[in-house]
DSSP file (Angstrom, degrees, kcal/mol; ACC not computed):
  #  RESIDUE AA STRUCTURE BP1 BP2  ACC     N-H-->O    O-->H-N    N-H-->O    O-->H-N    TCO  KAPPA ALPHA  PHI   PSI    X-CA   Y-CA   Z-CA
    1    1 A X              0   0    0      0, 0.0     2,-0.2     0, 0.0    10,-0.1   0.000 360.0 360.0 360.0 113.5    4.6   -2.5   26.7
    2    2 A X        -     0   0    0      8,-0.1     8,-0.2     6,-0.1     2,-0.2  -0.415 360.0-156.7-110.3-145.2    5.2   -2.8   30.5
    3    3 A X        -     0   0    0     -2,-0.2     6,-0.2     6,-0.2     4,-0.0  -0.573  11.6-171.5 178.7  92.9    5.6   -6.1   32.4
    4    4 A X    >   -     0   0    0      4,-0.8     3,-0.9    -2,-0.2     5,-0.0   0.318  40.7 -71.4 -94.6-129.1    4.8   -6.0   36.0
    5    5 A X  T 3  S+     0   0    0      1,-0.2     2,-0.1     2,-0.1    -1,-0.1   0.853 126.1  58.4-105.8 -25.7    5.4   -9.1   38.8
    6    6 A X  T 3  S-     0   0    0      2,-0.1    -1,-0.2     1,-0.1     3,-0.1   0.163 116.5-113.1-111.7  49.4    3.2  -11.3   37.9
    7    7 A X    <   +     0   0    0     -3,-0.9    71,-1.4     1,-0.2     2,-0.5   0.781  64.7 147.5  48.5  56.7    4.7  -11.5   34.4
    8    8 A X  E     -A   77   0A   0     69,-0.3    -4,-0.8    70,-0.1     2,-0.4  -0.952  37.4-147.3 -87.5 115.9    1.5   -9.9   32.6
    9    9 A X  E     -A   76   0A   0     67,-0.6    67,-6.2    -2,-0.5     2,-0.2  -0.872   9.7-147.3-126.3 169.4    2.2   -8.0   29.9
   10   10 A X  E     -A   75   0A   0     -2,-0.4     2,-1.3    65,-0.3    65,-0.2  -0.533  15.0-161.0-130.8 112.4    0.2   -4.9   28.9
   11   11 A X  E     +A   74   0A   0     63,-1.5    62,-1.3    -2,-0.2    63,-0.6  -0.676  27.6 177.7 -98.3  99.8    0.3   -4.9   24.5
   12   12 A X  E     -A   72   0A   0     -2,-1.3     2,-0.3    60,-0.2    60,-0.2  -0.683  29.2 -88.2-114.9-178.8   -0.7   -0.9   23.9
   13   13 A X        -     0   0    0     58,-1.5    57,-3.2    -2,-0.3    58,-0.1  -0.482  14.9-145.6 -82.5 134.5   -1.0    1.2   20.7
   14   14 A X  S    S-     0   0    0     -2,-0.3    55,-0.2    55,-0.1    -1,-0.2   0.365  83.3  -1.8 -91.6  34.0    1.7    3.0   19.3
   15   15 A X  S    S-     0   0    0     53,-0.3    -1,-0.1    52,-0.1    52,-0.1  -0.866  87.5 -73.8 165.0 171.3   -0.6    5.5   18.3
   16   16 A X        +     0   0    0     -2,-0.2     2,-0.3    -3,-0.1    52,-0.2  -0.385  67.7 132.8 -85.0 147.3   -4.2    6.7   18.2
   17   17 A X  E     -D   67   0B   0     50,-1.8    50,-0.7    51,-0.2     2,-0.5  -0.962  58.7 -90.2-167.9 179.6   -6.1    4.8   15.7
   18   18 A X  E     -D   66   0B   0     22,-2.2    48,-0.2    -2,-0.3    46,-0.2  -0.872  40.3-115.2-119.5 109.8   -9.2    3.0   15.1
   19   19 A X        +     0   0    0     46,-1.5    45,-1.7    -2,-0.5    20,-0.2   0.227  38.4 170.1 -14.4 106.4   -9.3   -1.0   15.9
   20   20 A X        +     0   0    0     18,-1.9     2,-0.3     1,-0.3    19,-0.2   0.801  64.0  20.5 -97.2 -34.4   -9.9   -2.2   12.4
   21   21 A X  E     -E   38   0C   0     17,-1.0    17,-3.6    41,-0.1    -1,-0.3  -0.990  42.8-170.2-151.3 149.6   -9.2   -5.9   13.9
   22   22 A X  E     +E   37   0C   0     -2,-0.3    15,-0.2    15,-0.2     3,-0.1  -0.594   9.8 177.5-113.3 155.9   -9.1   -8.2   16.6
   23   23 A X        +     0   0    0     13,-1.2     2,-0.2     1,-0.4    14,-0.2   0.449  60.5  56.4-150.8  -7.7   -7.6  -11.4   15.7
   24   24 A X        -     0   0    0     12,-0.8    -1,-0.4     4,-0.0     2,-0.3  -0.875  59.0-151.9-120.9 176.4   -7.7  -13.2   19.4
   25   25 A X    >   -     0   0    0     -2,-0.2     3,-2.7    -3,-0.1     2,-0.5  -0.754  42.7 -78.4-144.8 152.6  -10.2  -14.0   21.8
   26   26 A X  T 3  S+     0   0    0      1,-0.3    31,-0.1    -2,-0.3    32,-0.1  -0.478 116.2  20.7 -77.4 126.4   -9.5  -14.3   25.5
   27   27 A X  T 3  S+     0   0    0     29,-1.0    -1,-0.3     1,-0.7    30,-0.1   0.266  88.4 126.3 109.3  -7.2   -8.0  -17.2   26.6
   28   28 A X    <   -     0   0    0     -3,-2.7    28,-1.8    27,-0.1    -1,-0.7  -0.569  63.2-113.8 -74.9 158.7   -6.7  -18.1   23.3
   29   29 A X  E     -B   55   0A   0     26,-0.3     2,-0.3    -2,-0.1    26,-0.2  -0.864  29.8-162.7 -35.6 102.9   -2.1  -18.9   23.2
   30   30 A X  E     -B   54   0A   0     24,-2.3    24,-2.0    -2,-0.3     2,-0.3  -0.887   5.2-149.1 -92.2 139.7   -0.5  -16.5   21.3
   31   31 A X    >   -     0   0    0     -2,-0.3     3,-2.2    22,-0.3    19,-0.3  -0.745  39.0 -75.5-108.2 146.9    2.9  -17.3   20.2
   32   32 A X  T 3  S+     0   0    0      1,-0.3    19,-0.2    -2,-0.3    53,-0.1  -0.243 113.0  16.4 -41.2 119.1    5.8  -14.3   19.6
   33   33 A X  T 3  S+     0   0    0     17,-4.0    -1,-0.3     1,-0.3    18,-0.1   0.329  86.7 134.0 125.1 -51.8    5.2  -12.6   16.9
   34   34 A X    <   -     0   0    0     -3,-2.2    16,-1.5     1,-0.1     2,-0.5  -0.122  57.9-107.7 -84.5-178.0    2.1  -13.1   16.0
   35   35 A X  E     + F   0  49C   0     14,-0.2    14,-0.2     1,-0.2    -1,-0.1  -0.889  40.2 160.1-121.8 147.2   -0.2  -10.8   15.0
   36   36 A X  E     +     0   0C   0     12,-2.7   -13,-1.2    -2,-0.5   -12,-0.8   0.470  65.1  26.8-127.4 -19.8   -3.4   -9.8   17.5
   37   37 A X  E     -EF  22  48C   0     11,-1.0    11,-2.2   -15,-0.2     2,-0.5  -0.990  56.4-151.1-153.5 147.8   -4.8   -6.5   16.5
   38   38 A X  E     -EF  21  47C   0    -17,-3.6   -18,-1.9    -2,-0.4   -17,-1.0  -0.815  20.4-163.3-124.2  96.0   -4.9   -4.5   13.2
   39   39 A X  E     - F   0  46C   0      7,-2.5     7,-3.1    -2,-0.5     2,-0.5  -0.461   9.4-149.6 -74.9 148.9   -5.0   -0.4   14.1
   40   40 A X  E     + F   0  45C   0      5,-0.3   -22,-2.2    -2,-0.1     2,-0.3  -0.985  23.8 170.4-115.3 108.9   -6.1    1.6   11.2
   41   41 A X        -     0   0    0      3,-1.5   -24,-0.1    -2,-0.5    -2,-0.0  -0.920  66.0  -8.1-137.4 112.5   -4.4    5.4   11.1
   42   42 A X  S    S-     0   0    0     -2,-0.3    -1,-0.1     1,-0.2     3,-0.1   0.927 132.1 -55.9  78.5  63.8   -4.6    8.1    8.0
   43   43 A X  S    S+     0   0    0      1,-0.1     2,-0.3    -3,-0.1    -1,-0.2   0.687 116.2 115.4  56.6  56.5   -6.0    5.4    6.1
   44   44 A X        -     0   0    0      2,-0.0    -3,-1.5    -5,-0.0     2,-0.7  -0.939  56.4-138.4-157.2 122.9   -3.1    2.7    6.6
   45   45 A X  E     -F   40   0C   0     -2,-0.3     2,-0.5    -5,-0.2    -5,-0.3  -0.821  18.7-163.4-109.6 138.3   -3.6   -0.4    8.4
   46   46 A X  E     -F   39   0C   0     -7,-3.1    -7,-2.5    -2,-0.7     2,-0.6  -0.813  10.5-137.8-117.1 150.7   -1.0   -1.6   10.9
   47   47 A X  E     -F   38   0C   0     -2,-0.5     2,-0.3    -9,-0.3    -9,-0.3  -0.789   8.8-153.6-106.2 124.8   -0.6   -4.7   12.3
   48   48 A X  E     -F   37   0C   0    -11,-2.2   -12,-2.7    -2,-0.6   -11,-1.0  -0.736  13.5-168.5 -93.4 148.5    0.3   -5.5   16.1
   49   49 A X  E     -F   35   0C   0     -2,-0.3   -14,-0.2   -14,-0.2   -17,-0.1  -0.971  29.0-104.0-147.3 148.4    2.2   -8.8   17.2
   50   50 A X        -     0   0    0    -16,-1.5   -17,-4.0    -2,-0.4     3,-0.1  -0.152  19.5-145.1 -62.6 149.9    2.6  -10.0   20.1
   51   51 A X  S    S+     0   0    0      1,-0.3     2,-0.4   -19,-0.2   -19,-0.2   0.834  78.8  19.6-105.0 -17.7    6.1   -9.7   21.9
   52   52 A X  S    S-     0   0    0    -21,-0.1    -1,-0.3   -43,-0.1   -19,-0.2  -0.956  83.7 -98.4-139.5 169.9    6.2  -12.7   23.7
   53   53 A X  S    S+     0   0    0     -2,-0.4   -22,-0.3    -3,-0.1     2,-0.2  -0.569  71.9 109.5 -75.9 125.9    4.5  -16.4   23.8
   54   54 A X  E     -B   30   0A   0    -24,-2.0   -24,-2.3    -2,-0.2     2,-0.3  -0.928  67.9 -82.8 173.2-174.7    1.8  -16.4   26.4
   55   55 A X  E     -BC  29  77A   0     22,-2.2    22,-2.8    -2,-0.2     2,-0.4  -0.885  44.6-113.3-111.8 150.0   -2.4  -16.4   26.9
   56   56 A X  E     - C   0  76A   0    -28,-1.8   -29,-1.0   -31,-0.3    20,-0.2  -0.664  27.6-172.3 -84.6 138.6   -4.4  -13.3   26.5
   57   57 A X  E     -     0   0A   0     18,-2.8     2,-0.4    -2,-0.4    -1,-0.1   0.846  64.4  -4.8 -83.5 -89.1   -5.8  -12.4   29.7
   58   58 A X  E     -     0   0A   0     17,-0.4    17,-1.9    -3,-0.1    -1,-0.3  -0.996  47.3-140.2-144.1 171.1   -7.8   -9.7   28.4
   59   59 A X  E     - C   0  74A   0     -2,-0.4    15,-0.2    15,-0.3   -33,-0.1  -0.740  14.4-175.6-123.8 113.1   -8.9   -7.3   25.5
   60   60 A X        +     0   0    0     13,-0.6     2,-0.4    -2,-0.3    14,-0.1   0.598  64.5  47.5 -96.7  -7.7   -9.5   -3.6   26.2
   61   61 A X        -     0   0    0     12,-0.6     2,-0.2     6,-0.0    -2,-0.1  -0.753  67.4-135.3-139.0 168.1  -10.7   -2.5   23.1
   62   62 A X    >   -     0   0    0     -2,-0.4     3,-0.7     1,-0.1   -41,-0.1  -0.563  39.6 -87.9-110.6-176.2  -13.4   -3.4   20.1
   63   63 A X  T 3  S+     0   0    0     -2,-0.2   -43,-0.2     1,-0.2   -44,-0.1  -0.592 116.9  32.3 -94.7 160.0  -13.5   -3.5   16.5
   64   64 A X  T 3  S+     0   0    0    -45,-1.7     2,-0.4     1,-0.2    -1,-0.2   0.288  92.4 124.4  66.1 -11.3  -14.4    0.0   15.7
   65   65 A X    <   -     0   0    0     -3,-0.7   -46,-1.5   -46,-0.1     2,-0.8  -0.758  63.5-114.6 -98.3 145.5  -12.9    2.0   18.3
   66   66 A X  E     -D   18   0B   0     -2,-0.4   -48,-0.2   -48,-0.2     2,-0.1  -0.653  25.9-160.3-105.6 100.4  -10.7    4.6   18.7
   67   67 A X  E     -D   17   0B   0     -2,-0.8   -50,-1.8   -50,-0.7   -52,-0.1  -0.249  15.8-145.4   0.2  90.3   -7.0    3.6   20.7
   68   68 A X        -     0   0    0    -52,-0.2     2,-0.4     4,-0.1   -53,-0.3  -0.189  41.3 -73.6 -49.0-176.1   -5.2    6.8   22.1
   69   69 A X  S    S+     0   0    0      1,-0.2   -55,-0.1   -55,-0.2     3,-0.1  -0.791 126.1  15.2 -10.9  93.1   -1.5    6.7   22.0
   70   70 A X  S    S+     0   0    0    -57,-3.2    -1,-0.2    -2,-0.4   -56,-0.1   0.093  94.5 162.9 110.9 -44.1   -0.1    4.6   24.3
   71   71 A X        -     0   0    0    -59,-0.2   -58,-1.5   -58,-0.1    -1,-0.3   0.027  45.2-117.3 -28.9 113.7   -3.6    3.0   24.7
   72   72 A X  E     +A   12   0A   0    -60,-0.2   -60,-0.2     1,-0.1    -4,-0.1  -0.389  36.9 173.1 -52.0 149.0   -3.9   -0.6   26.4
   73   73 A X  E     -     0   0A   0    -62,-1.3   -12,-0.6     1,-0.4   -13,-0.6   0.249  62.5 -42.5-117.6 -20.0   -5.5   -3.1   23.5
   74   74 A X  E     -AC  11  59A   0    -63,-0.6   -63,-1.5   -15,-0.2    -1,-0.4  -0.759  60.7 -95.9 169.9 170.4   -5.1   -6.1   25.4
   75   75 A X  E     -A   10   0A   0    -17,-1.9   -18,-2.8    -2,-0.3   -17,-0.4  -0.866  10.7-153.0 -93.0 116.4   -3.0   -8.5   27.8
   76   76 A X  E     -AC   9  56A   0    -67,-6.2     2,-1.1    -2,-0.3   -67,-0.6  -0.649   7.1-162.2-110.4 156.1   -0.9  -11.1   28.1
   77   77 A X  E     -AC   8  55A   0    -22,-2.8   -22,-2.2    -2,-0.3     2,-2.0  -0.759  17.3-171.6-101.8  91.6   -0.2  -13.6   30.7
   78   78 A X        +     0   0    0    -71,-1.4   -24,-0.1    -2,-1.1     2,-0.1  -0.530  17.9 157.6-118.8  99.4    3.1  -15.0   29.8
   79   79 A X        -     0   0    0     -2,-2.0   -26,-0.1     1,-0.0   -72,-0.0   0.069  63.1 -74.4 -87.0-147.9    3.6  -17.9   32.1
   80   80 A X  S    S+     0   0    0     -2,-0.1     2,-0.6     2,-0.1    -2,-0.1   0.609  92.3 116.0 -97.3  -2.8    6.0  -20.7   31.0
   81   81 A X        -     0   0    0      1,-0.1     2,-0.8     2,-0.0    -2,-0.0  -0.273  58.7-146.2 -50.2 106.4    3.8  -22.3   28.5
   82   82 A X        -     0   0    0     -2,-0.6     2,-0.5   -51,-0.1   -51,-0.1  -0.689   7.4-155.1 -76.5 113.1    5.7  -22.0   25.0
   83   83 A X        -     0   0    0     -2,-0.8     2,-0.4   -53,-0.1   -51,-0.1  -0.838   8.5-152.9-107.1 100.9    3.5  -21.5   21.7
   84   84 A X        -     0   0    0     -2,-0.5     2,-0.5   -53,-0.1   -55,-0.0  -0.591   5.2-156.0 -84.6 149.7    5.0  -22.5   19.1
   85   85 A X        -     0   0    0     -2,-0.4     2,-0.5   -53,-0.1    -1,-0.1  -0.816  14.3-135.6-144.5  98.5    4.0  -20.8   15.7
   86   86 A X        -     0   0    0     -2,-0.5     2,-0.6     1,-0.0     0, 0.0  -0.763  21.0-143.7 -85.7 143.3    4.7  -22.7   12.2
   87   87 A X        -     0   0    0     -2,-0.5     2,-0.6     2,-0.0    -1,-0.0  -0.901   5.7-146.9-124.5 116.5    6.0  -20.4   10.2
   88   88 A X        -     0   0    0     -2,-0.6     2,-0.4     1,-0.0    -2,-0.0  -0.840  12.2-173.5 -91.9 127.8    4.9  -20.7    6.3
   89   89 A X        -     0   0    0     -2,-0.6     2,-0.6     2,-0.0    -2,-0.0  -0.875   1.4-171.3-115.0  99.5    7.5  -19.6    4.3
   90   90 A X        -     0   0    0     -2,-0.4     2,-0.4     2,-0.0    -2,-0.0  -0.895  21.9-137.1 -93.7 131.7    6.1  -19.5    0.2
   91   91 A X        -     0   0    0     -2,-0.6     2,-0.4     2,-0.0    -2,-0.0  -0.913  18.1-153.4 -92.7 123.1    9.2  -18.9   -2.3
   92   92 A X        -     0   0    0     -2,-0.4     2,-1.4     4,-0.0     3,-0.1  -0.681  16.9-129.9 -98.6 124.6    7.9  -16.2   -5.0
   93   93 A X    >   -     0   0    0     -2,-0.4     3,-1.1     1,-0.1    -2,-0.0  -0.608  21.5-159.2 -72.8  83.8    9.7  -16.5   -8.2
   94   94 A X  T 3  S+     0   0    0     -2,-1.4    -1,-0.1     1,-0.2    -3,-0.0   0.864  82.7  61.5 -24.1 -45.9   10.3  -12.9   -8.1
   95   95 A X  T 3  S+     0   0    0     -3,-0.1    -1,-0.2     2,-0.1    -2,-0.0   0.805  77.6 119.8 -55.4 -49.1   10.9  -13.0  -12.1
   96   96 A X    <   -     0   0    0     -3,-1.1     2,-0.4     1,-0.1    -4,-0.0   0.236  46.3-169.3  -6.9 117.6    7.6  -14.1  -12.5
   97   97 A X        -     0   0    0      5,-0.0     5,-0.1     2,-0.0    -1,-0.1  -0.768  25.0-115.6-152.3 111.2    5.3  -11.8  -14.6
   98   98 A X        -     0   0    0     -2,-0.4     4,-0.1     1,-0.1     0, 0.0   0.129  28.9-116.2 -16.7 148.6    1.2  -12.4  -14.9
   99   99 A X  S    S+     0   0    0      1,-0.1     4,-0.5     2,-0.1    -1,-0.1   0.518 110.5  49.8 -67.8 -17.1    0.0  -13.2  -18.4
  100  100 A X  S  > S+     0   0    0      1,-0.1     4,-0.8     3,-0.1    -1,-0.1   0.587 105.8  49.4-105.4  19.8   -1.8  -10.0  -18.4
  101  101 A X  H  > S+     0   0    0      2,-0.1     4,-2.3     3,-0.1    -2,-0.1   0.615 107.5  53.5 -92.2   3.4    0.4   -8.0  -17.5
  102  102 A X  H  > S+     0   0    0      2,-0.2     4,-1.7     3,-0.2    -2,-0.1   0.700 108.5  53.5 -88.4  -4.1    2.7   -9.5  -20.1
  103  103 A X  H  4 S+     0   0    0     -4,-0.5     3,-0.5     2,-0.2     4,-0.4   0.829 110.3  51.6 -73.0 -82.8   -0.2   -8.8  -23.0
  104  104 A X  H  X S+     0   0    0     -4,-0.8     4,-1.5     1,-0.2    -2,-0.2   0.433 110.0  43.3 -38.8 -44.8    0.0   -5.5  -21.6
  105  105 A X  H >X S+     0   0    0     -4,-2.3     3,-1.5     2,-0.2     4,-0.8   0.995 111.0  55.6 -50.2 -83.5    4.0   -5.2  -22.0
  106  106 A X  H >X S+     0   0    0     -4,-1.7     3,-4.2    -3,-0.5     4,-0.9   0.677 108.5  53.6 -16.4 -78.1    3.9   -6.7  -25.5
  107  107 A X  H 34 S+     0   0    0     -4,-0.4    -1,-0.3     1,-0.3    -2,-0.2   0.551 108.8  44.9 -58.3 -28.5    1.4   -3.8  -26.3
  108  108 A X  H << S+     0   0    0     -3,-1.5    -1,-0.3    -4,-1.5    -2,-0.2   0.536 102.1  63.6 -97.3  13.5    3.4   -1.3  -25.3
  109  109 A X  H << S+     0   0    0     -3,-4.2     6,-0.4    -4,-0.8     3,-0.4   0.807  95.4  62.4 -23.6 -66.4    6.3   -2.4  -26.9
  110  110 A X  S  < S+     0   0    0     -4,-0.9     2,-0.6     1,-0.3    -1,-0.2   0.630  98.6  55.3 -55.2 -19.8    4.6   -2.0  -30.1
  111  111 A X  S    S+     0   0    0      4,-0.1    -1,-0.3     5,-0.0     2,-0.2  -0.439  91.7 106.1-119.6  71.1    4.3    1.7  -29.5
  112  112 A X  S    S-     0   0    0     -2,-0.6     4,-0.4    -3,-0.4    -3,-0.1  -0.482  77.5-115.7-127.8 169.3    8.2    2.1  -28.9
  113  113 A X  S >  S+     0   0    0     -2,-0.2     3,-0.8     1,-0.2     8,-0.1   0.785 112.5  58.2 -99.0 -30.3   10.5    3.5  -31.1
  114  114 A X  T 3  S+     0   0    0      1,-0.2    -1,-0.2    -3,-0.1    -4,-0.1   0.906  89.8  74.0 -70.3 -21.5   12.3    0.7  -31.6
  115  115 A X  T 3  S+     0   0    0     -6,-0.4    -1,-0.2     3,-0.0    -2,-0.2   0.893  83.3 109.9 -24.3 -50.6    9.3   -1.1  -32.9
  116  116 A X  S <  S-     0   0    0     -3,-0.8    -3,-0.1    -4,-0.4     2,-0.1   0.331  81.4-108.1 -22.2 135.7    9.7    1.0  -35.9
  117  117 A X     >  -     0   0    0      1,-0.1     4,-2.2     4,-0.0    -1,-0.1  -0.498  30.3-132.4 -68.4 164.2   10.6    0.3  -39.3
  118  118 A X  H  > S+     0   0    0      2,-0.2     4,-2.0     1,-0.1     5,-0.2   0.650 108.0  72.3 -97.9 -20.4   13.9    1.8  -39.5
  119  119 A X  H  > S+     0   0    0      2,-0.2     4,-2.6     3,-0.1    -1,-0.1   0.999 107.9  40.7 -42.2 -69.0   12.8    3.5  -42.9
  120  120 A X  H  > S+     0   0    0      2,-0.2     4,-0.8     1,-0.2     5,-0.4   0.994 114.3  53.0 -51.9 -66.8   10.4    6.0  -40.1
  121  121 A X  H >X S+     0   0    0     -4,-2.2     4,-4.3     2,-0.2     3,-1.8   0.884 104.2  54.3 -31.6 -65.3   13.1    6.1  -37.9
  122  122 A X  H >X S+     0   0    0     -4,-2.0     4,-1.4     1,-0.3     3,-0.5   0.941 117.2  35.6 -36.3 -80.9   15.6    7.4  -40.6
  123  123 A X  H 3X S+     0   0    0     -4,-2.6     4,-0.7     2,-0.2    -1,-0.3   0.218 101.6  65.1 -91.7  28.2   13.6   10.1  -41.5
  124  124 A X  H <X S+     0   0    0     -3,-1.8     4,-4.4    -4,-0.8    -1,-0.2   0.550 105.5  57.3 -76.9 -38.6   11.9   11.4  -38.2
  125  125 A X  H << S+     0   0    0     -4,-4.3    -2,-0.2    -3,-0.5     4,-0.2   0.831 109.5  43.2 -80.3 -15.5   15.8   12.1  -37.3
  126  126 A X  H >X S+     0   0    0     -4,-1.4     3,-1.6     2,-0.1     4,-0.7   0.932 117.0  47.9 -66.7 -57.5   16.0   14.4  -40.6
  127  127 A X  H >< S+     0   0    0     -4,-0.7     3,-2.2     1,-0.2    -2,-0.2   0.936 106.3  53.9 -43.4 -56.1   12.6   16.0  -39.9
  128  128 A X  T 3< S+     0   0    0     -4,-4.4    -1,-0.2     1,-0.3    -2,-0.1   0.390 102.5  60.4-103.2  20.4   13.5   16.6  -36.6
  129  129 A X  T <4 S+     0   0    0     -3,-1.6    -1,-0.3    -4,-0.2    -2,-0.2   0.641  96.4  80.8 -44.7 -43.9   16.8   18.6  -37.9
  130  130 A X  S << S-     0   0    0     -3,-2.2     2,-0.6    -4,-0.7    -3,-0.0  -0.071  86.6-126.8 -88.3 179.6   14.8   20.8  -39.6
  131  131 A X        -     0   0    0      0, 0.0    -1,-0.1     0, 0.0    -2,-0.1  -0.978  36.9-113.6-130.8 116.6   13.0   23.6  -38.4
  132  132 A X        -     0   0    0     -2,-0.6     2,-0.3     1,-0.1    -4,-0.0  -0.065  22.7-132.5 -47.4 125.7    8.5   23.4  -39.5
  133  133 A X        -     0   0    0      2,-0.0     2,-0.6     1,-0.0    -1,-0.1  -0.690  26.3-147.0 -80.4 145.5    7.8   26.1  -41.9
  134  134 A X        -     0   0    0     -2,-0.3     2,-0.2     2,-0.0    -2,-0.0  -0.901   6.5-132.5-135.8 119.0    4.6   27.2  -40.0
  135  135 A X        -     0   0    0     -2,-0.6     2,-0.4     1,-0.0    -2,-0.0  -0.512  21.5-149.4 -60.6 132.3    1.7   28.7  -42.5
  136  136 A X        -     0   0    0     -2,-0.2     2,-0.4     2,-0.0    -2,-0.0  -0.981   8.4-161.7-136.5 134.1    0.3   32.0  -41.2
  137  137 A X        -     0   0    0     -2,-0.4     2,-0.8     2,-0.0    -2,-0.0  -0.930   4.4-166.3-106.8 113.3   -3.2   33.1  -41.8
  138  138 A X        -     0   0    0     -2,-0.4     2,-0.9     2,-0.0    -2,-0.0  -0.716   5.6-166.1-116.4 128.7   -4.2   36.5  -41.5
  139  139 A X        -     0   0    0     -2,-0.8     2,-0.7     1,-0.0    -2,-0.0  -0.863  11.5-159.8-108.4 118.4   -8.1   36.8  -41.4
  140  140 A X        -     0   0    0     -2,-0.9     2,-0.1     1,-0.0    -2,-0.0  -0.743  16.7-123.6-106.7 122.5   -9.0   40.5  -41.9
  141  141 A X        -     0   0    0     -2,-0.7     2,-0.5     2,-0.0    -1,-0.0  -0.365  19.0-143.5 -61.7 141.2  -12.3   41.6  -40.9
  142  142 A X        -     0   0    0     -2,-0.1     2,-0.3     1,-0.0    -1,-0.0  -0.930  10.7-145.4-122.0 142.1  -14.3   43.3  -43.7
  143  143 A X        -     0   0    0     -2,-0.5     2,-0.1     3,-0.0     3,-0.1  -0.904  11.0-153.1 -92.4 109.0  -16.4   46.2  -42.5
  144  144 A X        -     0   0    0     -2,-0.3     4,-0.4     1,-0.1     3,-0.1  -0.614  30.4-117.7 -86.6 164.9  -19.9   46.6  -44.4
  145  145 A X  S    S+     0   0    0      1,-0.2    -1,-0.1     2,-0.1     3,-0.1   0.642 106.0  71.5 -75.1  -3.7  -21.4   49.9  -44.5
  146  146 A X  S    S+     0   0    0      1,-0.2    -1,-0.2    -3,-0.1    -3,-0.0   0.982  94.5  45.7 -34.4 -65.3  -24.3   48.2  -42.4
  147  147 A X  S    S+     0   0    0     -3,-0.1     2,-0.5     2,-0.0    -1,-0.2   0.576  90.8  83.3 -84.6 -12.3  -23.0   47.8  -39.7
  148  148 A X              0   0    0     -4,-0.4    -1,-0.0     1,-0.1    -5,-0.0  -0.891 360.0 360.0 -93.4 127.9  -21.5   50.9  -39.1
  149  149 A X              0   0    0     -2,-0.5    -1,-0.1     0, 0.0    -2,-0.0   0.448 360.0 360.0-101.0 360.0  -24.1   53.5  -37.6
């Protein structure tokens, strides 16, 4: 951002990307803060906000174009005019947990070990004391006189 004398300032990108969105139009009040452009880079979209309360002068760039580093994306004129900005503030119950994702908890509850009867329990920790007898099958080829030439 620079800010020469006749208090326009110059909003650029803080890296090359491609304009995914525009979100003012020239002449519109933008308030500090807000957000004016959405850059898109290594599949991420990032949002740009304005740094001060002012009118956009103008817009260098277009949806679908690609923003060097550094790049102007548009201008503000910030004379003495104030935009004020209402700010909605929504309180999340953090705690909160969808009904399906709470089917989905339940169900993998059930597959837990404490789900278990304690009967299974009981004896999975004796099994798994023990060491598996492992049956071994030895399959011996029989040779017919056929087949040998």
């Amino acid at each position: 951002m620079s800010e020469g004398k006749n208090k326009t300032i110059r909003i650029q990108a803080p890296m090359q990307a491609v304009v995914h969105q525009v979100n003012v139009a020239v002449g519109d009040s933008v308030a500090a803060g807000q957000e004016v452009a959405v850059l898109e880079a290594m599949k991420m979209q990032h949002g740009i906000t304005a740094p001060t309360s002012g009118v956009v002068k103008a817009i260098s760039v277009a949806v679908g174009e690609v923003v060097e580093q550094n790049g102007a994306i548009l201008s503000l004129d910030s004379g003495t005019e104030t935009v004020v900005v209402e700010s909605k503030t929504d309180t999340q119950d953090l705690d909160y947990i969808r009904p399906d994702l709470a089917e989905l908890n339940a169900r993998l509850d059930r597959t837990l070990d404490a789900a278990r009867p304690e009967k299974w329990r009981d004896g999975m920790k004796k099994a798994t004391g023990r060491r598996a007898k492992m049956l071994m099958i030895y399959v011996i080829p029989i040779v017919s006189s056929n087949m040998v030439n």
